[in-house]
N, C-alpha and C positions, 0 to 999 in steps of 0.2 A: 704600388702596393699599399694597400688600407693598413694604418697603424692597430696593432693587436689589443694596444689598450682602449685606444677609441669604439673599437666593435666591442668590448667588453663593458665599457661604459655605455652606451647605447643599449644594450642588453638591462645592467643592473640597475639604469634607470627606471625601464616601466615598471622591473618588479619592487624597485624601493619606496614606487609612488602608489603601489596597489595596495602594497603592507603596512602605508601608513593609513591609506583609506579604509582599512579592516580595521587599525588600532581605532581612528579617530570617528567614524559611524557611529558605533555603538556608542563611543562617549557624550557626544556631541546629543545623541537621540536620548540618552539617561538624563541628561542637563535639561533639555527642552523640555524634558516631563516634569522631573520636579518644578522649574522656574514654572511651568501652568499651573502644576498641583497648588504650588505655593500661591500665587495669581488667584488662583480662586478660592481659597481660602482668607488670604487678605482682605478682599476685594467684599467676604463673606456673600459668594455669592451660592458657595455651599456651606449649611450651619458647619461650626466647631463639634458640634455634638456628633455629626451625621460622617465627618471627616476631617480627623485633625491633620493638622499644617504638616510638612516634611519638619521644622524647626520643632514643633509639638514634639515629635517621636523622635527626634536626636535627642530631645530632653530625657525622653523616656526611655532611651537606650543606655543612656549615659549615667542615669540616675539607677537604672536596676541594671547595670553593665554585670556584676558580681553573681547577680540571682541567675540571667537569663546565661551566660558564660556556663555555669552550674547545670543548666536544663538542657543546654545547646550539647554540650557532653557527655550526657545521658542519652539525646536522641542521635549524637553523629556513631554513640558507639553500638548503637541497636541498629541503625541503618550502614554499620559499616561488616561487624557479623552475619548480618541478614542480609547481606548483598556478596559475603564470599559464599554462604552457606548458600545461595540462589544460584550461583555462578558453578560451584564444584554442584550442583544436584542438575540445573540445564545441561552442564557440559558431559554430563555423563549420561542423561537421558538421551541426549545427542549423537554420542557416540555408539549406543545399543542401534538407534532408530539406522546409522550409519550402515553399521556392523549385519546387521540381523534383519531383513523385508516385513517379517511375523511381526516382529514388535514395532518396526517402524507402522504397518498398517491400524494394529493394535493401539498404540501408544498417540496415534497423531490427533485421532478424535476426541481420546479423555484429556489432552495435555490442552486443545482448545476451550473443551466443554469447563474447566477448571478458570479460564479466564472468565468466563462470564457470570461467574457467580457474581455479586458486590460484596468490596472488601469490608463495606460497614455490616455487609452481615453476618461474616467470616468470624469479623475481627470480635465479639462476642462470647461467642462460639471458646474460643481458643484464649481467652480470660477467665472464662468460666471453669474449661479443665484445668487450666495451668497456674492460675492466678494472677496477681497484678505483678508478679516482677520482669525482668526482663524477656523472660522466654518466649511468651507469647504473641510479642511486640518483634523478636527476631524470626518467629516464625511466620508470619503476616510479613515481612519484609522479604524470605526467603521464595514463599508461595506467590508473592508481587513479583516479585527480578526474572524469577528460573523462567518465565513464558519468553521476552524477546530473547534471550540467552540461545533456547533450546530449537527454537525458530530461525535463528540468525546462524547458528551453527549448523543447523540441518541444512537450511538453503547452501550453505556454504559450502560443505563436503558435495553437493551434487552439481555446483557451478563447475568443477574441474575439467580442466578440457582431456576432453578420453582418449587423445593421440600420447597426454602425456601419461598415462597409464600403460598405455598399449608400447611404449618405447621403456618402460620401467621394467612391466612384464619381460618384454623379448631380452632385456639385460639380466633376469632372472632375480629380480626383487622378489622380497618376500611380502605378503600384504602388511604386516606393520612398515615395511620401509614404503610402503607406496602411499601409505596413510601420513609416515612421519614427511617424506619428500615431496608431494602432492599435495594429498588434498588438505592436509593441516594449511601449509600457506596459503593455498585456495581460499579458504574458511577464512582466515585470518580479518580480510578485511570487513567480513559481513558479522564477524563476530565483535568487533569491537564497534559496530556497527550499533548492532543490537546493546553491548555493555554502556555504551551512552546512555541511551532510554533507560535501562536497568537502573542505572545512578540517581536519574532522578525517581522515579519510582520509587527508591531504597530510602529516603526522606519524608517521603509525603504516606509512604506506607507506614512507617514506623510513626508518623506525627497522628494521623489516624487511630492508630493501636491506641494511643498517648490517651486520644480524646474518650474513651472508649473506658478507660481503668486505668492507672498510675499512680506511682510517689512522685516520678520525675519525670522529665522531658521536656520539653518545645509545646507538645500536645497539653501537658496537665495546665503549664504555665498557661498558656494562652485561657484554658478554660477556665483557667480563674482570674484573673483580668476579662476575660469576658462579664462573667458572672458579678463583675464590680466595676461596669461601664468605662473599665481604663484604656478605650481604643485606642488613645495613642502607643501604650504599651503592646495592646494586639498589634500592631501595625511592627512595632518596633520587631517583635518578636518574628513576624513574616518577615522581614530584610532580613533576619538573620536566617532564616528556612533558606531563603534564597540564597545567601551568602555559601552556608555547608553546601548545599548543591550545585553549586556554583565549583566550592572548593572540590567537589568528589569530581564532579568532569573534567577540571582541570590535573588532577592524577592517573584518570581514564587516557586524556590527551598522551601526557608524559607515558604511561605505559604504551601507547599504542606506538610513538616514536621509536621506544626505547625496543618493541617486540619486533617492530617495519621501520626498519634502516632507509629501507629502498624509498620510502616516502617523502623524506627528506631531498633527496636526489631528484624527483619527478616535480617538487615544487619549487625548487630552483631550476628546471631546465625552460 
């Protein structure tokens, strides 16, 4: 007989060596970019002017770490309102289109035709009624998120497999128990699906807004470092764009763990 720890090891071998290959890619591919970035910059084989060095903009981050810290918290808290406010308005447009054929047929055209407007023309628009403080800037964030939201949740309630309805029914569920036992889990993973894209969207909509009208933000700072040729500080300022969004999907992660147990389980087997 095969020793039980041996088949165990054999086992958590390839998945030990696949999870460091996940850690170590990305790393590895961030390193190779900057060491070129920098390469080519040294080497001036693209001006200073045109593109400063990775070393340039750790200067630059380090030196306005206080200012940009200040701006970075003005737009994570406009992209973090405007991405629940996008999230509770999808999930409820979701649940009518669910619920109700009339609104679902109704609702699915204007809910697309709404994406294709441009958010630079929107974002105006919504400065203009509200003004420069925060409102307008979470609004632009809420009208950016609700579309993958309310798309990712409608696919989702309709993926349900309808034996397991038809076995809820003959047990004599009622339709909230068949929505709460069903198709909500159904949904679950096309919805967090969709909440990824929403997260970044919730950053770059709100930096948007920024550029558009502001006191504060990621958006206003950049535009004024733009407007005073301090690329290095522009540049600084997008690692940090990247970093909150970075940070929102990584809470997206955590909640999706923390809502689907059962995930956990499927990537260890």
């Amino acid at each position: 007989m095969s020793d039980p720890s041996s088949v165990t090891s054999l086992r958590t071998g390839p998945r030990t060596k696949k999870r460091w290959v996940r850690i170590m890619a990305p790393i590895l591919a961030v390193v190779l970019f900057v060491g070129l970035w920098q390469a080519a910059c040294s080497t001036r084989i693209v001006p200073s002017y045109l593109l400063p060095s990775p070393l340039d903009v750790c200067d630059a981050l380090v030196a306005d770490a206080g200012l940009i810290a200040s701006h970075a918290a003005t737009t994570l808290a406009e992209a973090a309102i405007g991405l629940i406010s996008g999230i509770a308005l999808g999930a409820l447009i979701a649940c009518l289109m669910e619920r109700f054929t009339l609104v679902d047929a109704a609702l699915t055209p204007l809910v697309t035709i709404s994406q294709t407007i441009p958010t630079v023309a929107i974002a105006p628009l919504l400065v203009l009624w509200f003004g420069y403080d925060m409102l307008p800037k979470i609004l632009l964030v809420a009208l950016t998120t609700f579309f993958p939201i309310t798309i990712s949740l409608a696919s989702g309630f309709k993926s349900v497999d309808p034996d397991e309805i038809d076995l809820l029914r003959t047990m004599g569920a009622t339709r909230f128990q068949i929505f709460r036992y069903a198709k909500l889990p159904a949904a679950l993973p096309s919805f967090f699906a969709g909440l990824r894209i929403s997260a970044t969207y919730a950053v770059v909509g709100a930096v948007v807004a920024e550029w558009l009208g502001g006191f504060s933000g990621l958006g206003v700072y950049m535009t004024r470092v733009r407007k005073s040729y301090a690329y290095d500080a522009m540049f600084a300022s997008i690692i940090v764009i990247a970093i909150v969004s970075l940070a929102l999907l990584g809470i997206v992660k955590i909640l999706e763990r923390i809502t689907m147990p059962w995930l956990k389980y499927k990537e260890n087997e």
